[in-house]
N, C-alpha and C positions, 0 to 999 in steps of 0.2 A: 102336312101337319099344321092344326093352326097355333097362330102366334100366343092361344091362351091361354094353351098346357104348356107353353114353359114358362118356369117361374122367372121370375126377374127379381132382380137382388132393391132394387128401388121403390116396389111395393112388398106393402103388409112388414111382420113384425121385422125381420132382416135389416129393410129399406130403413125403416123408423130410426133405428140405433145410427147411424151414417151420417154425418153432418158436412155441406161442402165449403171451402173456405171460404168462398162468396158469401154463407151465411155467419160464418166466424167471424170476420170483417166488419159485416154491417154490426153485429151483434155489440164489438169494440166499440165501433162508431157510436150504437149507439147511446153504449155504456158511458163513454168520451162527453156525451152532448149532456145528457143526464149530470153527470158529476160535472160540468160548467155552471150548468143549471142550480144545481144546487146549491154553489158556492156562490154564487151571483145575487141571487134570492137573500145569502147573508150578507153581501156586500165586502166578499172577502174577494182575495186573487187567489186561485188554487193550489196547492202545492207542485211542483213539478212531477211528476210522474215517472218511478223506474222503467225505464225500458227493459223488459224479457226477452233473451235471447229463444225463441222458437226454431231454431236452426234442426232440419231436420237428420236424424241417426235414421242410416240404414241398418243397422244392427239390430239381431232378434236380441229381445231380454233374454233368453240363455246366455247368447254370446257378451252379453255386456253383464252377465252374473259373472261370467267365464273370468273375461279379464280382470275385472274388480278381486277376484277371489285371489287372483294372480299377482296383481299387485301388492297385494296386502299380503302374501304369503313371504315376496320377495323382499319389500319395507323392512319387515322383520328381520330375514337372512342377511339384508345390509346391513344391520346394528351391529352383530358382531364378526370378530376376525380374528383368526387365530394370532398366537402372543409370537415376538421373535424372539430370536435369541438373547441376543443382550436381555431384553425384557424379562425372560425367565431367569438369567441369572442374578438380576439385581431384586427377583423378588425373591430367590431361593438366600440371597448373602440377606436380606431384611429378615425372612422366618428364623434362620440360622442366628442371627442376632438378638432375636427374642428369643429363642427355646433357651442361648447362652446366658442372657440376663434373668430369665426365669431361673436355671440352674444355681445360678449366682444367690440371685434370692433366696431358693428354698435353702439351703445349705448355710450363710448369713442365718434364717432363721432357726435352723436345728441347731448350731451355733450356740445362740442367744437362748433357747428353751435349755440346751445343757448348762450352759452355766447359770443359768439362774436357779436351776436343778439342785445346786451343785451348793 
């Protein structure tokens, strides 16, 4: 078979989209020299430049949908927790202290509407 029915991933439209880091590299560099350049020409000193972590993930983007989804699902379920006991009962004697002072109130006020009635 010859070598020119199989296709190869490096030519034609495939190959084109593919860039190798050797060309990544220079491309910085010579973005790097350019923006010297520039600044030099104003007679300035450049600003320092952040460094970008490129650090590479073997993880498909599903799997890093996956965990993110995961996270943020759990973030939430940490905020709450269920109440203890004491807790429940010093909220039930605080309700129980207002429904009493409410009572208090209304009854004061039917009170005061009868004798003024009156």
């Amino acid at each position: 078979m010859e070598e020119s029915l199989v296709p190869s991933l490096s030519a034609g439209v495939v190959g084109s989209r593919f860039v190798s880091s050797d060309e990544i590299e220079s491309a910085k560099a010579r973005r790097d020299e350019q923006w010297k350049a520039a600044y030099a020409r104003l007679g300035q000193e450049p600003p320092p430049q952040l460094q970008t972590d490129d650090t590479y993930d073997g993880r498909s983007l599903a799997e890093i949908a996956k965990q993110e989804a995961w996270e943020e699902k759990n973030k939430l379920a940490n905020q709450f927790r269920a109440l203890e006991e004491d807790e429940i009962m010093f909220l039930d004697s605080i309700r129980e202290r207002q429904e009493e002072e409410e009572r208090q109130r209304r009854e004061k006020d039917g009170e005061d509407v009868k004798n003024f009635r009156e």
